[in-house]
Structure formats: C-alpha cells, structure tokens
C-alpha positions in Angstrom: -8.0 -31.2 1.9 -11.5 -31.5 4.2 -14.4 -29.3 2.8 -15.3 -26.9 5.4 -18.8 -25.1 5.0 -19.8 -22.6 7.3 -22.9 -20.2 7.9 -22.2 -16.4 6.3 -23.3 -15.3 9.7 -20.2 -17.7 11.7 -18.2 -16.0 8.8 -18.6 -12.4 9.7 -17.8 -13.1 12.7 -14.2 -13.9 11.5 -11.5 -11.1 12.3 -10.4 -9.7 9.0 -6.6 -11.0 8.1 -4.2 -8.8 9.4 -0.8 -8.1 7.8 2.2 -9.9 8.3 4.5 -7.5 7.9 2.1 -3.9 8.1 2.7 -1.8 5.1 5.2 -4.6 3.4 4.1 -8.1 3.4 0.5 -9.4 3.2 -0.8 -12.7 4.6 -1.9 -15.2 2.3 0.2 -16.1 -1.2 2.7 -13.7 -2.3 4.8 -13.4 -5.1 8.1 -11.7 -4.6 9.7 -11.0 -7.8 12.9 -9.3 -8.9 15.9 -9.7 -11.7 18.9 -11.3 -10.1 21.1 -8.8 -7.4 18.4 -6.9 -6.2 18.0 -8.8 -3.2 15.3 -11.5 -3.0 16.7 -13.4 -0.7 18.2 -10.8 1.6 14.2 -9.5 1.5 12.9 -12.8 2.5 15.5 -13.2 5.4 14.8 -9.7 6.5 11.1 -10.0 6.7 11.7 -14.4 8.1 14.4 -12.8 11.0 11.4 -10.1 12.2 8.4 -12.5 12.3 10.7 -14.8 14.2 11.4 -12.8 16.6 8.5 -10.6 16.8 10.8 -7.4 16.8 8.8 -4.2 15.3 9.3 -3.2 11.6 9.3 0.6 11.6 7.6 0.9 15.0 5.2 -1.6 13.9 4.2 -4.8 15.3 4.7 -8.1 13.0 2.7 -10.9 13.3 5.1 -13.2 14.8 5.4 -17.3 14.6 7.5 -19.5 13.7 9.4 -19.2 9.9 10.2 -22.0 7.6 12.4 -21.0 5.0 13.0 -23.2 2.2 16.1 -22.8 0.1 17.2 -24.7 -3.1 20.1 -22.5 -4.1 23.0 -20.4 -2.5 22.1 -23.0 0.2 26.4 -23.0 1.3 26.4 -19.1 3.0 22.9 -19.0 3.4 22.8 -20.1 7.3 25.4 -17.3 8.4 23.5 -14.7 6.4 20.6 -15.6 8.7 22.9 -15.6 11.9 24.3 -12.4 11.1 20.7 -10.5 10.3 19.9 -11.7 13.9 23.1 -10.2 14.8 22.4 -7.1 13.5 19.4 -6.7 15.7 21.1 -7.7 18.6 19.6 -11.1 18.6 20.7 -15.1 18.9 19.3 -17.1 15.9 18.9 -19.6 18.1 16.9 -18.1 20.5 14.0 -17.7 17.7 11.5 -20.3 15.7 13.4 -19.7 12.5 13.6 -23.8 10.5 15.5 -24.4 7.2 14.9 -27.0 4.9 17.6 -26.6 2.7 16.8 -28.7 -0.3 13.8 -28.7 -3.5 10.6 -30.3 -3.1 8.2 -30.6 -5.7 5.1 -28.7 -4.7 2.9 -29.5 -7.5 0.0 -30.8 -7.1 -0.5 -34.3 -8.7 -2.3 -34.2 -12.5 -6.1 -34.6 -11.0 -5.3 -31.6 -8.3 -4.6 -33.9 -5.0 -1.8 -33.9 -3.1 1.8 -35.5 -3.8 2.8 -37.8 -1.3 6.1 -35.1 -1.3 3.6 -32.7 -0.1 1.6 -34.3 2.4 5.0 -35.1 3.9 6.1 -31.8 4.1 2.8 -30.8 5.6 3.6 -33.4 8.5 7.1 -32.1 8.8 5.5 -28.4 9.0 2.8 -30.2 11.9 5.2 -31.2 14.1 6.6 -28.2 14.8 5.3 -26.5 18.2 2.8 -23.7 16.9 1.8 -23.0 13.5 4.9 -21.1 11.0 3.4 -17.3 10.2 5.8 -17.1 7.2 6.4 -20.3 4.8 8.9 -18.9 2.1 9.8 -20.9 -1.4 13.4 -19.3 -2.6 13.5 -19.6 -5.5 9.9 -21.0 -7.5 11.3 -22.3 -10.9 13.3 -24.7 -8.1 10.5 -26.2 -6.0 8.3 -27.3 -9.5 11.4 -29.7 -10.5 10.4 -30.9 -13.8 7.8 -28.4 -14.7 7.6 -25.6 -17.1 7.0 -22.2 -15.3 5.6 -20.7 -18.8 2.6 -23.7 -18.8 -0.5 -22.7 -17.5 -1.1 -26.6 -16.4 2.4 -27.0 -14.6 1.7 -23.0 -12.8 -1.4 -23.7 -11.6 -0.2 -27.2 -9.9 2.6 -25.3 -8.0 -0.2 -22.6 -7.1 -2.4 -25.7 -5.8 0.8 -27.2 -3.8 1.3 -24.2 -1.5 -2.3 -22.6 -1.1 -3.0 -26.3 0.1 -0.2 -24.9 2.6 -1.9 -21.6 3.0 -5.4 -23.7 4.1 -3.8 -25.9 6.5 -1.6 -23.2 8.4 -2.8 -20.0 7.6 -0.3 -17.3 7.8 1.8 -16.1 4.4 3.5 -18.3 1.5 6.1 -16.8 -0.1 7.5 -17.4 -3.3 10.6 -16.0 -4.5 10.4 -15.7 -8.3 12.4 -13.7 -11.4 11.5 -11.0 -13.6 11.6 -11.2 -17.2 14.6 -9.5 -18.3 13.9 -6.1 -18.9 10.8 -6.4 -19.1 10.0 -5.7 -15.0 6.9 -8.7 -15.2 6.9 -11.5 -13.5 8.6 -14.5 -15.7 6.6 -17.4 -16.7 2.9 -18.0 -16.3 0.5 -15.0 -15.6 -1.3 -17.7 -13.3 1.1 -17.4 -10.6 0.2 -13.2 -10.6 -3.7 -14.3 -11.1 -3.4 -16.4 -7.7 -1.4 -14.4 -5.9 -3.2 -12.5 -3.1 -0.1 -9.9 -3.3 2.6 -9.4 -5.9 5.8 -7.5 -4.6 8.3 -6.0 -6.9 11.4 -5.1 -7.0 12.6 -1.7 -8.8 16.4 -1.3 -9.5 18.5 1.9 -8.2 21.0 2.9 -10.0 22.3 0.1 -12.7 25.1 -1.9 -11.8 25.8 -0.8 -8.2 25.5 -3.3 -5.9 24.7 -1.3 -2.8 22.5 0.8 -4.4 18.8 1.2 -2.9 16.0 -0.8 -3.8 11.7 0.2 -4.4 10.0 -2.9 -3.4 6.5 -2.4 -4.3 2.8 -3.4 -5.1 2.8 -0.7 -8.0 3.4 -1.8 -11.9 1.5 -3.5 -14.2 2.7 -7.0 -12.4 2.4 -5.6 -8.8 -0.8 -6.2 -6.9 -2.0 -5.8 -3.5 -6.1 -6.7 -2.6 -7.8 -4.6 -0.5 -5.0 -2.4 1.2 -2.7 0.7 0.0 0.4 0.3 -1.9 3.4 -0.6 -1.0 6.3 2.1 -1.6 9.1 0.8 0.7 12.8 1.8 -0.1 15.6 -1.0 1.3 19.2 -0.8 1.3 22.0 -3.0 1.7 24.6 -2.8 4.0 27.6 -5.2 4.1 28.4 -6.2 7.3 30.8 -9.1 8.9 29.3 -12.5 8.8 29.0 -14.1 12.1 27.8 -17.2 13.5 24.9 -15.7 15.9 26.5 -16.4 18.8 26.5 -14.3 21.9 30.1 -13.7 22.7 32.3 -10.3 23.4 33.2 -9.7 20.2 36.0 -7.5 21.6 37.7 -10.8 22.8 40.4 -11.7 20.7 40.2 -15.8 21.9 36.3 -15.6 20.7 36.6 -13.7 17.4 37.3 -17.4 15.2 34.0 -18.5 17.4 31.6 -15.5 16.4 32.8 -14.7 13.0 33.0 -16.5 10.1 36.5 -16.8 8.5 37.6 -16.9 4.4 38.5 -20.1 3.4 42.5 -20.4 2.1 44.4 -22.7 1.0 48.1 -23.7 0.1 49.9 -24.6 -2.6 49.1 -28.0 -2.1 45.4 -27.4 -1.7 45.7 -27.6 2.3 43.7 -25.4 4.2 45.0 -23.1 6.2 44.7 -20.2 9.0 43.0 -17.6 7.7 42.5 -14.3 10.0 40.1 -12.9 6.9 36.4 -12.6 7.6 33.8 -13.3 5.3 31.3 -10.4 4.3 27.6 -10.5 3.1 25.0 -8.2 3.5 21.7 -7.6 5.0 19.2 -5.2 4.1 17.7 -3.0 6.1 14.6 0.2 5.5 16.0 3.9 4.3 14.6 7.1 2.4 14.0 7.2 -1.1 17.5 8.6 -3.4 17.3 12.2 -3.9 17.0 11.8 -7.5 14.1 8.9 -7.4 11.7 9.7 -9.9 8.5 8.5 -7.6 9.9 8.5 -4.1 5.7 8.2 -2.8 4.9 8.9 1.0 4.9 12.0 1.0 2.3 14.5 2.4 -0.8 14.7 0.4 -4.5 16.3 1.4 -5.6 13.0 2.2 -2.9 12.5 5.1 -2.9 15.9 6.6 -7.0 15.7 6.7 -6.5 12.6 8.2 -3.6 13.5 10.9 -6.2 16.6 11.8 -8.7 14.2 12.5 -6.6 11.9 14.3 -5.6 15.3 16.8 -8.7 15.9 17.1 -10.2 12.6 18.6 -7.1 11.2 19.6 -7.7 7.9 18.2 -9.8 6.5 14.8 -11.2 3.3 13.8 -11.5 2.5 10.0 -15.5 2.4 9.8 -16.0 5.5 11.3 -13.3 7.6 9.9 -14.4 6.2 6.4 -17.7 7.5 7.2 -16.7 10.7 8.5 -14.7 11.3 5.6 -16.7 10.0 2.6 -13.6 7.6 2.1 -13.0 4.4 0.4 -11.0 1.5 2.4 -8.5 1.7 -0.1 -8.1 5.7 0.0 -8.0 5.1 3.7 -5.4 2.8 4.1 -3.4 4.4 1.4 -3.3 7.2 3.4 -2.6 5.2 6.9 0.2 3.6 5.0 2.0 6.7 4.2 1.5 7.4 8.1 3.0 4.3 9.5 5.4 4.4 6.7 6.7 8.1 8.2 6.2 7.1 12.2 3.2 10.0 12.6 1.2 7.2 13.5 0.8 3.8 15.5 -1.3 1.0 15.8 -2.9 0.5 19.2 -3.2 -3.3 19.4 -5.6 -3.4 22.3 -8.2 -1.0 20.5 -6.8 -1.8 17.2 -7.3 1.9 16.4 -4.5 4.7 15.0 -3.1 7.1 17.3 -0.6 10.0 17.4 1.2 12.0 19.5 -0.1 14.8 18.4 -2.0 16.3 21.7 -5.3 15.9 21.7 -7.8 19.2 21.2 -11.8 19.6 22.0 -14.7 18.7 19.7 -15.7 15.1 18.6 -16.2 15.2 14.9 -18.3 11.8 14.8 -20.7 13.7 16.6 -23.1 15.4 14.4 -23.5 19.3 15.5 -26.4 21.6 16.4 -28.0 18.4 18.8 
C-alpha cells in the first residue's frame, strides 16, 4: 500500500462519503451480522442486485457500480437466487456488473501486516474489471480467514487489514457477512472486527421459528454501530418466489418454461435422472412495515420530523448546514430525522442540489432570513 499525504486544505475539499445504500448500507467496512435463517445472504444479494443495476431503494438513488460477491458456502443455488432477485425487478442478470468468485480466499494479512500474495492477486482480478466494484461482499467471514481463529485478536485484526487494504485501493463498501453469538445478539468472535467496522448491521428475529417471518436489520444494540449518520430501523421480509434462470423469455410460453425456470432435480430407482416438471423455490427479500405487535417499530412521527417537514414546506428545499443552524441541530439529530423521512417517502434527495425536498407546496417566508431587516 503507497503512503499518500495530502494538505488539510486539498482534504476539505474532498466530497464527504455518500451512502451506498441511503438509510441501509454505509460506504466503507461493514459488518453484517445475524444467527443463521434470518437472511444474510438474501440481504447481501438484495442490496449487490440494486447497486448493480442502479435501480432506487425506496425512491432513493444507490450508488451504483459494479458488485463482486464472494461466496464460500451455499455456493450450488446461489447463482439462481441472484437471477431470480433480478427477475423480481424485472431485470436480466446479465445485463448488470454483478461478478462471483465462488470460492475462499484467505484475506489475512501476512504476520508483519503486508499483503498475501492471495491478496494482491485478488486485488489484480478486482483491477481488471472495467470501472471500480461499489460493493465487495465476504459471505460468510469465519470462511475467508481459513486457518485463523475469529476469537484472536491477532488473526481479527489480519482479516480487518486484508479488506480495508481493499477499501483503500477501490473505495466504495466491504461487506462482511458474519454470525451472532447464540443468543446472545453480539457479534461472534473478536470485538476487533466491531472496533474496525465503520458500520455494524444487525439482524433482529421476528417471530421464533417462522421462516417467512419479518426481519429489523439495524444499527441499534449494543453491537450495532453506525458513524456519523442516524440509525438504521429497516424492516425486510421474505417472499418465496419461483427460481429462474434471469432470462428474458415469455414466461407464458409453455416451450420456454424448462429455459427460464429452474427445475427440482429427480431421480429413479436406479439413481437416473429424470423429467421433472417441479420448480425449484427460494426466496428473496424485499422492504415492508414493521409487525403490528413489534415492540420498537421506529420511524415514526416525532417533533423533530414534523419541525423539520414544516421547514422543508416552507423553503421548498434544505441543505444540512443551514438547516442545522436554523434549528440548533446536531448532524446526527438531523439525519436521524431525514432518515425517518426518506424511510416514509415524505422526502427525496435532489441529486443535482444535493438538497431534501417534498411535495408539500411551497408557502411565503424564508426562515434563513433573519427578520425585522
């Protein structure tokens, strides 16, 4: 890794690092962790499928790139389960920068902090791709530090060297699917990979032993973090839908349906395979309301919001600075409260002015003008 030393002044002019998914996922290092069933992997493919193709997440816009996705187990179904979340939004997988490297790699650093040769050469894989991946996700972490013990601090910090050498050389987000202790709801192993993390993202179990019930994935907890920004409070459920095969066919088409959907495997007596007219299911998850009976469904109205939606139909548009100096705010009482916002669809993001608007009509009166001048 080159040292790079730069001039505070060159540095303020930097834009600040914008989300990768707004209100969900953070740029940077983040830790995604959850007990087993509630949907780490349907999570990553959901957030990998909508920077890929740049579609909005709740009316808001993604940072899009390309998404490398590497996968050390469940590795058999795990291409269809991408092909049919594309097909869920009406999209071809292969229309879309969306890579799978579908085996481990060790991604600790060597014992005096440099970099594995099995690093650099996924770097170089990573580099020859056309533009730089927005989303680099590790599924799951205990499988990509072969060798290593997740509970030493020495062997954590080595895998937390190995991909923030990834996060230096192609910006964007590194995502690392991990486990929770069991029932405990922290992250298993190492409190180094929580210290390093830039966010933490945890899953919260809806009802016990129902598979389709709704999941909390948030920032809140005494393993959740999130620098600089509100919250996260985002309900997801799964829906089981037909696996396909991403292609764009009539699906009404008998003589296509064996092309676009992917069929259970049968066999004979004698352990033949045979015709099977059967198709496979899997799931994909997708945003919904909190339960009724959630005990903390957050993002709902609060003082905070309405003051800030009677700003916004005031002036028609606000900025951070201003509003947080109009208000008295802090950045993280702001954005808590533009969260809850976008999180609703009261408010967008205008990406030319990079400001918050509503459709709320606008009335008279500026309020960052002071009065009696």
């Amino acid at each position: 890794m080159s040292i790079e030393m730069v001039h505070i002044s060159d540095m303020a002019q930097r834009p600040l690092v914008e989300e990768l998914v707004p209100g969900l996922v953070d740029q940077g290092l983040v830790i995604v962790a959850a007990e087993p069933g509630a949907g780490k992997t349907f999570l990553g493919i959901h957030v990998g499928v909508h920077v890929a193709s740049g579609q909005l997440w709740q009316g808001r816009q993604v940072a899009r790139g390309p998404v490398v996705y590497c996968i050390a187990e469940g590795v058999s179904h795990f291409t269809y389960r991408i092909t049919t979340a594309f097909d869920q939004l009406g999209l071809r997988a292969a229309d879309h920068p969306f890579y799978v490297i579908p085996h481990s790699i060790n991604m600790r650093s060597g014992d005096d902090g440099q970099v594995t040769k099995e690093i650099a050469e996924l770097v170089e894989a990573i580099g020859g791709l056309p533009e730089k991946p927005r989303l680099i996700v590790f599924d799951t972490l205990n499988r990509f530090m072969p060798g290593g013990d997740e509970n030493k601090q020495a062997d954590a910090s080595a895998l937390v060297r190995g991909c923030e050498f990834l996060v230096h050389n192609f910006g964007g987000t590194v995502m690392l699917m991990h486990h929770l202790s069991k029932g405990q709801g922290l992250a298993r192993g190492s409190t180094v990979f929580t210290g390093a993390a830039d966010q933490v993202l945890l899953a919260k179990a809806g009802q016990k032993g129902k598979v389709d019930a709704p999941v909390l994935w948030t920032t809140e907890g005494k393993d959740g973090k999130r620098k600089d920004r509100g919250p996260v409070k985002q309900w997801f459920q799964f829906k089981s839908v037909a696996m396909s095969k991403g292609f764009l066919v009539d699906k009404t088409d008998e003589d296509d349906f064996d092309n676009f959907y992917v069929m259970v495997t049968k066999y004979d007596e004698n352990g033949e395979e045979v015709q099977s007219n059967v198709v496979e299911d899997t799931l994909v998850m997708e945003p919904c309301e909190p339960p009724a009976d959630a005990d903390d469904v957050g993002g709902g109205e609060t003082e905070d919001t309405a003051a800030l939606m009677e700003l916004i139909g005031q002036v028609g548009e606000i900025r951070v600075r201003k509003t947080m100096e109009t208000l008295g705010w802090s950045t993280g009482k702001f954005y808590r409260a533009v969260d809850t916002l976008l999180a609703a669809g009261k408010i967008v993001k205008d990406e030319e002015t990079k400001g918050y608007v509503s459709a709320v009509p606008r009335t008279t009166g500026n309020p960052f003008v002071k009065q009696g001048r």
